[in-house]
ROTORVO-904704 format. One record per residue: residue number from 0; residue in one letter; x, y, z of N, C-alpha, C in turn. Coordinates in steps of 0.001 Angstrom, whole numbers, plus 500000, padded with zeros to 6 digits. Example, Ala and Ser with C-alpha at 12.3 -4.5 7.8 and 13.67 -1.06 7.14 Angstrom:
2
@num:0&residuo:a&n_X:513190&n_Y:494310&n_Z:507800&ca_X:512300&ca_Y:495500&ca_Z:507800&c_X:513200&c_Y:496700&c_Z:507800
@num:1&residuo:s&n_X:512850&n_Y:497750&n_Z:507080&ca_X:513670&ca_Y:498940&ca_Z:507140&c_X:512900&c_Y:500030&c_Z:507870
***
This chain:
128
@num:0&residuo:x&n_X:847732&n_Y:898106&n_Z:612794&ca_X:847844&ca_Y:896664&ca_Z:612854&c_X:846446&c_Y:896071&c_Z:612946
@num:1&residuo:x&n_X:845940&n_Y:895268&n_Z:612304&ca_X:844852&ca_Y:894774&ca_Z:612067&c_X:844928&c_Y:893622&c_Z:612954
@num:2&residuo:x&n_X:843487&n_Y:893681&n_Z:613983&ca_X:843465&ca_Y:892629&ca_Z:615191&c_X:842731&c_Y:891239&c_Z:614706
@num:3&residuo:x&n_X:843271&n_Y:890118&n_Z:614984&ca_X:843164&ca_Y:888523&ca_Z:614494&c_X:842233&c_Y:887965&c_Z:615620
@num:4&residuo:x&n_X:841085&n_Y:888268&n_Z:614625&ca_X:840333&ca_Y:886649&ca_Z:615245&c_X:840659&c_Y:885620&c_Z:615465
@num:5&residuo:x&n_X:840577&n_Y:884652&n_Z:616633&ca_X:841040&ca_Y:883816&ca_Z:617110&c_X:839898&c_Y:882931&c_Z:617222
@num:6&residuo:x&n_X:839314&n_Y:882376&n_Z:615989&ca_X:838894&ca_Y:881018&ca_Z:615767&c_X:838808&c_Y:879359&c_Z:616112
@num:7&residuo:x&n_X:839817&n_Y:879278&n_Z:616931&ca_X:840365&ca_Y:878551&ca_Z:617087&c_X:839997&c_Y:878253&c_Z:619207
@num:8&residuo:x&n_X:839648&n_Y:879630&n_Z:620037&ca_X:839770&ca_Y:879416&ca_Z:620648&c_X:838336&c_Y:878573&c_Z:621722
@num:9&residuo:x&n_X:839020&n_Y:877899&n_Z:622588&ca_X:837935&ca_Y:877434&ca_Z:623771&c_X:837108&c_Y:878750&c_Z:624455
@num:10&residuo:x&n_X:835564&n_Y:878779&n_Z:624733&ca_X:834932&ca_Y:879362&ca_Z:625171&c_X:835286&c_Y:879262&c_Z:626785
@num:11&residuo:x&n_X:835589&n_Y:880032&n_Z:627699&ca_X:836043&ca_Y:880517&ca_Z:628780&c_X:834576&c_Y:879293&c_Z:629406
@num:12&residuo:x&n_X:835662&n_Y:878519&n_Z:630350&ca_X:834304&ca_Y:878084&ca_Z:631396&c_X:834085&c_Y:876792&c_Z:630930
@num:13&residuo:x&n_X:834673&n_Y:876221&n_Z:629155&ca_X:834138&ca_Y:875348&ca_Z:629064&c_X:835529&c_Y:874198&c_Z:628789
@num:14&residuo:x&n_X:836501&n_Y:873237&n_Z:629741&ca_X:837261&ca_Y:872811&ca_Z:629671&c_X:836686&c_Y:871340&c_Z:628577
@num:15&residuo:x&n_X:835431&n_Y:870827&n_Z:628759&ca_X:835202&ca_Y:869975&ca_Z:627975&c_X:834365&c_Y:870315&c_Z:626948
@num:16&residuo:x&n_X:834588&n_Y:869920&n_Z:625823&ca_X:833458&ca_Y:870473&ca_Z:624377&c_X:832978&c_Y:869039&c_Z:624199
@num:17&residuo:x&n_X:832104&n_Y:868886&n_Z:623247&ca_X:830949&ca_Y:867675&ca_Z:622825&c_X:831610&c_Y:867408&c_Z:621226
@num:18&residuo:x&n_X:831246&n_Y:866570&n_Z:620854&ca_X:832254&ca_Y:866144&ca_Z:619695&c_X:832106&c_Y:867030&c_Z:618388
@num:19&residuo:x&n_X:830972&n_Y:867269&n_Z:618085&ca_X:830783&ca_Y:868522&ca_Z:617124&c_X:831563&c_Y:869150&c_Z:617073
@num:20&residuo:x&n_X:831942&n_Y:870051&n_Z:618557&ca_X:832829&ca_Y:871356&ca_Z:618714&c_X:833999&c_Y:870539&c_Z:618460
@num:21&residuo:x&n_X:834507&n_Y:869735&n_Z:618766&ca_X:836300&ca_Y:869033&ca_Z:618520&c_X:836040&c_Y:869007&c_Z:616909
@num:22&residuo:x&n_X:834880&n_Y:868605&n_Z:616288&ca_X:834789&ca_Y:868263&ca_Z:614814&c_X:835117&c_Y:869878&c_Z:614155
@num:23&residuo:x&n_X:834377&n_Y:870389&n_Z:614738&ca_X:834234&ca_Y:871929&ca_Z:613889&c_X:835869&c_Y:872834&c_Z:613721
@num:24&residuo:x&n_X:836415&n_Y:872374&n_Z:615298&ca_X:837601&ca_Y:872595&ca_Z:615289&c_X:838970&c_Y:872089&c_Z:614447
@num:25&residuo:x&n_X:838491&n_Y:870559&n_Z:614641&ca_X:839269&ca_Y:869833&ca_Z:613624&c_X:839351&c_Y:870491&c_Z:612372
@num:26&residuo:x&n_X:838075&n_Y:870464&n_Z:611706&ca_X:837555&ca_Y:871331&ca_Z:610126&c_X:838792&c_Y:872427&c_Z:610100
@num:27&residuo:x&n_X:838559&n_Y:873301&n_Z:610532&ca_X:839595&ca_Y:874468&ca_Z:610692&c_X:840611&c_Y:874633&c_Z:611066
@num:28&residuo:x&n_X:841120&n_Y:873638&n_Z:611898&ca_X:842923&ca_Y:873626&ca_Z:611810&c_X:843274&c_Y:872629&c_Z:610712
@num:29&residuo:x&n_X:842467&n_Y:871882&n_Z:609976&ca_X:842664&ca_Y:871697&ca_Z:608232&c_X:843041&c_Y:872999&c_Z:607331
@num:30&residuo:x&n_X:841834&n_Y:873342&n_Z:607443&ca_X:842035&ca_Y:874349&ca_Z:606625&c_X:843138&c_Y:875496&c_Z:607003
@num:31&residuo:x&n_X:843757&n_Y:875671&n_Z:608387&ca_X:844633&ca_Y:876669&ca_Z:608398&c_X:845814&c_Y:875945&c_Z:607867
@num:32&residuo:x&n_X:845447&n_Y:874126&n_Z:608167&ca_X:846787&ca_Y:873708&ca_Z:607625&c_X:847268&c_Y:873873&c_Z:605796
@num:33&residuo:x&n_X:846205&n_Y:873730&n_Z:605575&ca_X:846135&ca_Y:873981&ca_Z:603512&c_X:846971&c_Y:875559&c_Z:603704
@num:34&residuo:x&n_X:846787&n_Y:876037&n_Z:604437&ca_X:847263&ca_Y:877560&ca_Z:603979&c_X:848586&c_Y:877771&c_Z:604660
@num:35&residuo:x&n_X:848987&n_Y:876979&n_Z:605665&ca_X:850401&ca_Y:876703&ca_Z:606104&c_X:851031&c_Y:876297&c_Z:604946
@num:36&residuo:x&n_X:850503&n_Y:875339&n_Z:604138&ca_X:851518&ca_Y:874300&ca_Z:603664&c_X:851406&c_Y:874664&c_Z:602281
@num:37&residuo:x&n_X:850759&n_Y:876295&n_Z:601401&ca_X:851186&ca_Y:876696&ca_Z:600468&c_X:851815&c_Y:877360&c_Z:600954
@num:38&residuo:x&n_X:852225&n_Y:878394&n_Z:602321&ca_X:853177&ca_Y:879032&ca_Z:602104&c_X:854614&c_Y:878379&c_Z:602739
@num:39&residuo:x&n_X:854881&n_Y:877236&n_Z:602875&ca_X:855572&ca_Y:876238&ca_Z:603027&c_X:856259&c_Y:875970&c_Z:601446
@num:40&residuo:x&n_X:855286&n_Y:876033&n_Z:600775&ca_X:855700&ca_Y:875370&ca_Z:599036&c_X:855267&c_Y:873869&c_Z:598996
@num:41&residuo:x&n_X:854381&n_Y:873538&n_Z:599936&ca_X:854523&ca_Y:871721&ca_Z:600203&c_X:853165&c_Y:871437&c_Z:599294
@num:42&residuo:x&n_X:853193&n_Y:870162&n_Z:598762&ca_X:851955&ca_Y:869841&ca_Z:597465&c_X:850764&c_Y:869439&c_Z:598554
@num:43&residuo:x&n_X:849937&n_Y:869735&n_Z:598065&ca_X:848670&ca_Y:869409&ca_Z:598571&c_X:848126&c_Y:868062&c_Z:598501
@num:44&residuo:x&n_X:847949&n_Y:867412&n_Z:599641&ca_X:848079&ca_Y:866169&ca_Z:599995&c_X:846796&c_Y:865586&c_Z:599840
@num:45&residuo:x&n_X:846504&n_Y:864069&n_Z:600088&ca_X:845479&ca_Y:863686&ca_Z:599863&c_X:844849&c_Y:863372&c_Z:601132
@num:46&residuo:x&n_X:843262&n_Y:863476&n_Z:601392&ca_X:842554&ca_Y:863112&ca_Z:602803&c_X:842542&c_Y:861698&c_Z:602992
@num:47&residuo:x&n_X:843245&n_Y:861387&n_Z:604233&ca_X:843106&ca_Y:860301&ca_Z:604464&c_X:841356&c_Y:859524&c_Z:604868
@num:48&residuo:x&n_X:841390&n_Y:858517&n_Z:605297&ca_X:839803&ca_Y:858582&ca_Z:605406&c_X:839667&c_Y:858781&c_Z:607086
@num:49&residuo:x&n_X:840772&n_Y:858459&n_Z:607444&ca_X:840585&ca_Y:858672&ca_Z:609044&c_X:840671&c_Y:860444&c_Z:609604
@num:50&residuo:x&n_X:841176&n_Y:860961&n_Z:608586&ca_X:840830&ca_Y:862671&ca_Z:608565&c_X:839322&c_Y:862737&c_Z:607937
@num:51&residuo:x&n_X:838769&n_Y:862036&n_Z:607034&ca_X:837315&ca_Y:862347&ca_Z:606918&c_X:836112&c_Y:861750&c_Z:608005
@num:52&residuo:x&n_X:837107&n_Y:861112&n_Z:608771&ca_X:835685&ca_Y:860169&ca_Z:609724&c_X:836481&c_Y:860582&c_Z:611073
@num:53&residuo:x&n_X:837264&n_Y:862161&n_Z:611156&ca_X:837341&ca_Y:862139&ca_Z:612346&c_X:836103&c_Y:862117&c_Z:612850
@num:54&residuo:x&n_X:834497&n_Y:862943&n_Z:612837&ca_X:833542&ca_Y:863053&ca_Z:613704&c_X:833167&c_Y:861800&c_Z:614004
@num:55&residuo:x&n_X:832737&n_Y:860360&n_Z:613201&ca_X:832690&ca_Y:858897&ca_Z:613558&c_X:833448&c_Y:858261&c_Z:614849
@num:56&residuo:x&n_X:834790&n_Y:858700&n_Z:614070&ca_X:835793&ca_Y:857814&ca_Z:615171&c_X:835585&c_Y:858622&c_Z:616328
@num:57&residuo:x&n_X:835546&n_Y:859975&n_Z:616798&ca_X:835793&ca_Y:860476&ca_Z:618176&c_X:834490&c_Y:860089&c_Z:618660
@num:58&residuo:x&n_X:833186&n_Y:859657&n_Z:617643&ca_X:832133&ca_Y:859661&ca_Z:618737&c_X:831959&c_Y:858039&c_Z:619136
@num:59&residuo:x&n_X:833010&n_Y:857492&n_Z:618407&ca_X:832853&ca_Y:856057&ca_Z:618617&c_X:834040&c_Y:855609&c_Z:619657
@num:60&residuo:x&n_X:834645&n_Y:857020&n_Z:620274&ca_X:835585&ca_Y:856637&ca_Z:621405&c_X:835085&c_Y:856609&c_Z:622937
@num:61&residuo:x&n_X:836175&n_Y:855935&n_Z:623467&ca_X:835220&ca_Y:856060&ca_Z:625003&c_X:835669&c_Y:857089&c_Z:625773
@num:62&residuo:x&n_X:834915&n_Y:857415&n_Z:626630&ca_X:835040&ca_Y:858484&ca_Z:626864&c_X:836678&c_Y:859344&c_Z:627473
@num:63&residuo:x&n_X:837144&n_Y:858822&n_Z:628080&ca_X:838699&ca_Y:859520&ca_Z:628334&c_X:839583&c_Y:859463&c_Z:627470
@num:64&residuo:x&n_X:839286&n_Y:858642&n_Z:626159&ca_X:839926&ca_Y:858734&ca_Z:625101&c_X:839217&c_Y:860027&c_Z:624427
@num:65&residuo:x&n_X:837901&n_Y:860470&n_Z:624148&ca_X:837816&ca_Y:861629&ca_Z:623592&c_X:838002&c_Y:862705&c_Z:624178
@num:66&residuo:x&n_X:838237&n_Y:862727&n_Z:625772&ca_X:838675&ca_Y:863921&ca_Z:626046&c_X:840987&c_Y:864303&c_Z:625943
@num:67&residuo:x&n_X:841292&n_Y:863082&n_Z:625608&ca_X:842353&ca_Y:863009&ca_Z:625185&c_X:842501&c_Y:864091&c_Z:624072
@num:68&residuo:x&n_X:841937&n_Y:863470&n_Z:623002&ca_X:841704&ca_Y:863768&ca_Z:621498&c_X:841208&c_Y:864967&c_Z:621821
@num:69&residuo:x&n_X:840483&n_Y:865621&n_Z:622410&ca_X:839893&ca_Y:867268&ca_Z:622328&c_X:841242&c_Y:867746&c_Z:623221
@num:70&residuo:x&n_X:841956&n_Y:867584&n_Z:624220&ca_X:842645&ca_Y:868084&ca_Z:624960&c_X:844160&c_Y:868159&c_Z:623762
@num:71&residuo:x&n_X:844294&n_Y:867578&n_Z:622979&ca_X:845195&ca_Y:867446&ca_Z:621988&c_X:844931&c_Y:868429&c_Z:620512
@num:72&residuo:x&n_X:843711&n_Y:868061&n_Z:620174&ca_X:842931&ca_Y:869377&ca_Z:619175&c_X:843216&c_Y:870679&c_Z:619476
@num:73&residuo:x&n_X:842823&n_Y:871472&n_Z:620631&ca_X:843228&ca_Y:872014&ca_Z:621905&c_X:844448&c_Y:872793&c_Z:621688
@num:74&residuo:x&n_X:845268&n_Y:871765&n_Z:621751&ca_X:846696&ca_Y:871798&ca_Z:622202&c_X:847146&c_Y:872460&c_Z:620602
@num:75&residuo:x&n_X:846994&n_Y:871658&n_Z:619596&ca_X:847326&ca_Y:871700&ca_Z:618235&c_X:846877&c_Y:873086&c_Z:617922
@num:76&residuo:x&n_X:845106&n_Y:873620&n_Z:618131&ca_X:845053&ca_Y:875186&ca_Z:618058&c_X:845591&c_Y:875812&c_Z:618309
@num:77&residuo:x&n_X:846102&n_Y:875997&n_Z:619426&ca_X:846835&ca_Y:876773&ca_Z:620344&c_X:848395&c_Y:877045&c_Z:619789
@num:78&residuo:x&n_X:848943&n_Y:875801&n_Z:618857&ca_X:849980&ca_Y:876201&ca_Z:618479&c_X:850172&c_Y:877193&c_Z:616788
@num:79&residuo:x&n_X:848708&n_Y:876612&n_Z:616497&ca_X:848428&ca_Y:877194&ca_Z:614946&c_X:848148&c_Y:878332&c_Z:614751
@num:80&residuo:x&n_X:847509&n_Y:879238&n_Z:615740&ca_X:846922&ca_Y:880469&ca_Z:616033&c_X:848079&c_Y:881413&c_Z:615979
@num:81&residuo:x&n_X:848673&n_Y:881238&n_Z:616661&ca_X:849592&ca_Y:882291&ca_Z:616525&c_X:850844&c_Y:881988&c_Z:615721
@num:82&residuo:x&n_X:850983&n_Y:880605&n_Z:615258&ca_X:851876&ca_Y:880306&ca_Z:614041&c_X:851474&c_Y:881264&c_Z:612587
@num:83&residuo:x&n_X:849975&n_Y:880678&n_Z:612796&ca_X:849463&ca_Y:881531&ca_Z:611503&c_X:849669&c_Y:883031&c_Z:611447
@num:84&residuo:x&n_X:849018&n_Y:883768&n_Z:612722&ca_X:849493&ca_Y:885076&ca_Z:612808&c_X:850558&c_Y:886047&c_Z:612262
@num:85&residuo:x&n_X:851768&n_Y:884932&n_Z:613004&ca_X:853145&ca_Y:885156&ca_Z:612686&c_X:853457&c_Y:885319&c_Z:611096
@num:86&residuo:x&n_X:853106&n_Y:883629&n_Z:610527&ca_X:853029&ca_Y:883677&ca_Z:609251&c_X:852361&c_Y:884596&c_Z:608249
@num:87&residuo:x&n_X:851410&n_Y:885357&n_Z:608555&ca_X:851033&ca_Y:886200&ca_Z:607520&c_X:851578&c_Y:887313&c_Z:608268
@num:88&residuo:x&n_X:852040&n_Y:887831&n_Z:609470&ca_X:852606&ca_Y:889305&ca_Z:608985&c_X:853946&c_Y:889130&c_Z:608566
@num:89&residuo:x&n_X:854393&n_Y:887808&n_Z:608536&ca_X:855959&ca_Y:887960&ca_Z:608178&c_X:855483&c_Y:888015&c_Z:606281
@num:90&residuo:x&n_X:854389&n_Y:887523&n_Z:605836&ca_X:854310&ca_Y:887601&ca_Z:604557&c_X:854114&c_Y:889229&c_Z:604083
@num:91&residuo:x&n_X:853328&n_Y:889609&n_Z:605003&ca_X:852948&ca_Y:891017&ca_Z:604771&c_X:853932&c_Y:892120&c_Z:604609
@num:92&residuo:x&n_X:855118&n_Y:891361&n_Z:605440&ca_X:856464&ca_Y:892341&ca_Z:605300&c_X:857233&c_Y:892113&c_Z:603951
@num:93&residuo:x&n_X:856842&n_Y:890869&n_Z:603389&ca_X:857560&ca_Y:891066&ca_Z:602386&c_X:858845&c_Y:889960&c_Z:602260
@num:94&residuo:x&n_X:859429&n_Y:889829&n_Z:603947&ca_X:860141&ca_Y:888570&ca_Z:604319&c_X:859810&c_Y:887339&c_Z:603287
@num:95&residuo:x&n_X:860581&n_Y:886498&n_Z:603338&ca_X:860839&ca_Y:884914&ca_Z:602716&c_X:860208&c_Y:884086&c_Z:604017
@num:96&residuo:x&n_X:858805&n_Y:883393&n_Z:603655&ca_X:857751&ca_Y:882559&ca_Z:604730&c_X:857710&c_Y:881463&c_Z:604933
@num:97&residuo:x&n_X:858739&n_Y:881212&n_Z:603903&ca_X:858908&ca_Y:879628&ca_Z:603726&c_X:859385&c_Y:878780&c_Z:604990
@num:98&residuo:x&n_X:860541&n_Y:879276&n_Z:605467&ca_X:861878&ca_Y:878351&ca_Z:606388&c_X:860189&c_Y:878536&c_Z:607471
@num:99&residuo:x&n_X:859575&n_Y:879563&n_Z:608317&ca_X:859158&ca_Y:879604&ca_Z:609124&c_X:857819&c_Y:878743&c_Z:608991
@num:100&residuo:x&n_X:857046&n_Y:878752&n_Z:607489&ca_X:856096&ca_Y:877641&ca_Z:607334&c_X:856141&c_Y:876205&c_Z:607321
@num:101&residuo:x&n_X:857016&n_Y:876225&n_Z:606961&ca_X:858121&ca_Y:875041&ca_Z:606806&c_X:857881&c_Y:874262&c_Z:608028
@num:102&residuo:x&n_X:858470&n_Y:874775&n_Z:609108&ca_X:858596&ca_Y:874245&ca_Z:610510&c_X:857635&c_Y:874404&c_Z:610980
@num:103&residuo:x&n_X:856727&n_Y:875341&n_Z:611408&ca_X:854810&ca_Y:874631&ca_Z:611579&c_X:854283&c_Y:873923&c_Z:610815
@num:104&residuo:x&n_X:854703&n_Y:873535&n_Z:609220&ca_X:854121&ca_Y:872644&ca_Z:609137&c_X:854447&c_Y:871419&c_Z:609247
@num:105&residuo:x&n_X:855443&n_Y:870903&n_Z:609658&ca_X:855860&ca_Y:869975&ca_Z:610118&c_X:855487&c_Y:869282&c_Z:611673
@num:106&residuo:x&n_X:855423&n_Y:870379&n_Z:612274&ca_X:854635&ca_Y:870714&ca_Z:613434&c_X:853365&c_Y:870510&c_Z:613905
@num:107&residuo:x&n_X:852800&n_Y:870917&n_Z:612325&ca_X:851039&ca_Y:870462&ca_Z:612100&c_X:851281&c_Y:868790&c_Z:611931
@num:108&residuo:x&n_X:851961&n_Y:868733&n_Z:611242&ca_X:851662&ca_Y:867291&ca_Z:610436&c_X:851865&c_Y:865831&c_Z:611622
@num:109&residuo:x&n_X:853210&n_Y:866535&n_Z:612470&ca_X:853614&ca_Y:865533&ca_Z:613765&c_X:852140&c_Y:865275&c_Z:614066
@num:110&residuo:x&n_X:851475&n_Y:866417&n_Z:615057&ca_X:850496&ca_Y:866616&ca_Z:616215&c_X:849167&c_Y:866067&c_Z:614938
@num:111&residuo:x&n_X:848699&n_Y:866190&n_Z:613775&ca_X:847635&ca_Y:865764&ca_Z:613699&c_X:847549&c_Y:864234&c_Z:613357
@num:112&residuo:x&n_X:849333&n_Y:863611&n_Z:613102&ca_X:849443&ca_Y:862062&ca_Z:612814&c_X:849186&c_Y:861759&c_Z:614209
@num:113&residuo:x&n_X:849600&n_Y:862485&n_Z:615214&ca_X:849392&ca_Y:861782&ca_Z:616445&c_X:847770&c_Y:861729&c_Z:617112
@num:114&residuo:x&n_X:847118&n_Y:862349&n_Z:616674&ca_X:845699&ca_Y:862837&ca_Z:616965&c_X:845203&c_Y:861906&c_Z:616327
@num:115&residuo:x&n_X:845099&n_Y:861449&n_Z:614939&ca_X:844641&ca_Y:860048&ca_Z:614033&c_X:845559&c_Y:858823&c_Z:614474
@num:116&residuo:x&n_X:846491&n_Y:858841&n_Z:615487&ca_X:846898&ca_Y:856993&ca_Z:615802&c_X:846256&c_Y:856979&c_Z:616981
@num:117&residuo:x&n_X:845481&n_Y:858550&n_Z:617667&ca_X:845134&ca_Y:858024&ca_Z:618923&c_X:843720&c_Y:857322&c_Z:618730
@num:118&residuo:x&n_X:843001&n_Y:858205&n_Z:617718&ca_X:841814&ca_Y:857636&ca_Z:617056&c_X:841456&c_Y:856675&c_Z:616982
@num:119&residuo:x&n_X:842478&n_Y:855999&n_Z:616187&ca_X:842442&ca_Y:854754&ca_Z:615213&c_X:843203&c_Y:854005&c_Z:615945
@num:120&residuo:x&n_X:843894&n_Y:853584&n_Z:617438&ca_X:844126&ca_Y:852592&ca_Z:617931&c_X:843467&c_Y:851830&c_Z:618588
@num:121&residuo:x&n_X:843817&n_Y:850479&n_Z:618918&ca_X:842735&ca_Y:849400&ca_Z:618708&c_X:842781&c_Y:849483&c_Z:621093
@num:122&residuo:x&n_X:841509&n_Y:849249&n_Z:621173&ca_X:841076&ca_Y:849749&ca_Z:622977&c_X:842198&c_Y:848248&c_Z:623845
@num:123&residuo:x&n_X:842664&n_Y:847604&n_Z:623135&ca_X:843552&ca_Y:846599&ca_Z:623423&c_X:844884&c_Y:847061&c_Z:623882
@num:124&residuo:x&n_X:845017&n_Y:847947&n_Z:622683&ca_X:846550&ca_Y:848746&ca_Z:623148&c_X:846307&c_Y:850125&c_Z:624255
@num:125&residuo:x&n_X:845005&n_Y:850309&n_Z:624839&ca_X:844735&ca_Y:851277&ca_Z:625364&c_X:844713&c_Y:851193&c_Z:626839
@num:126&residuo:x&n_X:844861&n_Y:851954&n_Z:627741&ca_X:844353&ca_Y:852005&ca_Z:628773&c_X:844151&c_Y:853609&c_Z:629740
@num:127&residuo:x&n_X:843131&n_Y:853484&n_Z:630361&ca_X:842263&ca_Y:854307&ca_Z:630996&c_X:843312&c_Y:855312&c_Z:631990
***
């Protein structure tokens, strides 16, 4: 059994990251999502601009709002990591990957719409 890097994870010790690291992270649960959502069968979607300016918007948040948004990034790794896992040895067996991509990616798609309305809501509707 071939052992899976875990890309995705927080460095031991460090509960808060700096926006780079949420950015870098972001980057890559994209990209695990592109590879969820061919073996899903789902068409490849277009970038919104608030997925291209996540690093802008989180550094233009205040501060307990970006530790929201990283504690949610976070959260979203944590579920992709071993979704993905799952997903390629069930491919590796040969199994049908779909029904199970299917439902992480739906999964992805909830948690990262919710990650871009937390972004992109206005500090009016917000509070501390």
């Amino acid at each position: 059994m071939n052992a899976m890097h875990n890309s995705f994870e927080v460095p031991a010790g460090s509960l808060l990251q700096d926006a780079d690291t949420t950015s870098m992270r972001w980057s890559a649960l994209g990209g695990a999502g592109k590879v969820v959502a061919a073996f899903a069968g789902e068409q490849r979607e277009e970038s919104a601009p608030e997925m291209r300016e996540f690093t802008i918007l989180l550094q233009s948040c205040p501060e307990w709002k970006r530790e929201l948004v990283e504690r949610s990034v976070n959260d979203l790794a944590a579920i992709m990591q071993p979704g993905m896992a799952t997903l390629l040895a069930v491919n590796a067996s040969g199994a049908d990957v779909r029904p199970a991509a299917k439902a992480l990616w739906r999964e992805f798609i909830a948690a990262r719409k919710a990650v871009i309305a937390l972004l992109t809501e206005q500090e009016d509707d917000c509070a501390p």
